[in-house]
Every structure is written in structure tokens, then in C-alpha cells.
C-alpha positions in Angstrom: -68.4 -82.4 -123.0 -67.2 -83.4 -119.4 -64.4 -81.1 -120.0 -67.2 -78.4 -120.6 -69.4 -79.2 -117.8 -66.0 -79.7 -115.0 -65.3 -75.9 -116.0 -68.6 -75.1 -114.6 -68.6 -77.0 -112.2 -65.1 -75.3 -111.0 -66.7 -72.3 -111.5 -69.5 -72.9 -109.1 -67.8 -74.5 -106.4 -65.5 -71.1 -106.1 -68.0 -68.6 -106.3 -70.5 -70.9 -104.0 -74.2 -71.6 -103.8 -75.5 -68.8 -102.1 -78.0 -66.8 -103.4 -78.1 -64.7 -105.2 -76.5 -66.3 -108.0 -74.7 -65.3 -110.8 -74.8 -67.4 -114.5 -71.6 -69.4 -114.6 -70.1 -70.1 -118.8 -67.6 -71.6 -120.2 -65.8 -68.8 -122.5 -66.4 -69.6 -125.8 -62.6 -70.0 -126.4 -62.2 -72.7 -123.8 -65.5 -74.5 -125.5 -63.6 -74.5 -128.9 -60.8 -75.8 -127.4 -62.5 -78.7 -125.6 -64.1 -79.6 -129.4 -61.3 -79.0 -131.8 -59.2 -81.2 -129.3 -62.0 -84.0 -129.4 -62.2 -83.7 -132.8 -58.2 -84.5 -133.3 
């Protein structure tokens, strides 16, 4: 889940704080990457 959470975290720090804001995700593929990889 770190892996997950970093994404967003990337995500946010390039786009910035300022309002207004936009949602930030992690693409689905990227998430089932990050499990199937934990999974292994």
C-alpha cells in the first residue's frame, strides 16, 4: 500500500496544493500491479 499512497503523493506534490483541487488516483493498472507484485 505505500507503493499506492507514494503515487499519490507524487501526484500531489506536481500538480500542488492550491485550490482548487482536483481528485488525485492511482490508475487502476498501477494498483494491480502494486498487489499482484505483493502477492509474489
Amino acid at each position: 500500500m505505500s507503493a499506492a499512497y507514494r503515487t499519490v503523493l507524487d501526484a500531489n506534490l506536481k500538480r500542488g496544493f492550491d485550490l482548487p483541487r482536483t481528485r488525485v488516483r492511482t490508475p487502476r493498472a498501477r494498483l494491480l500491479w502494486i498487489v499482484a507484485r505483493n502477492l509474489i
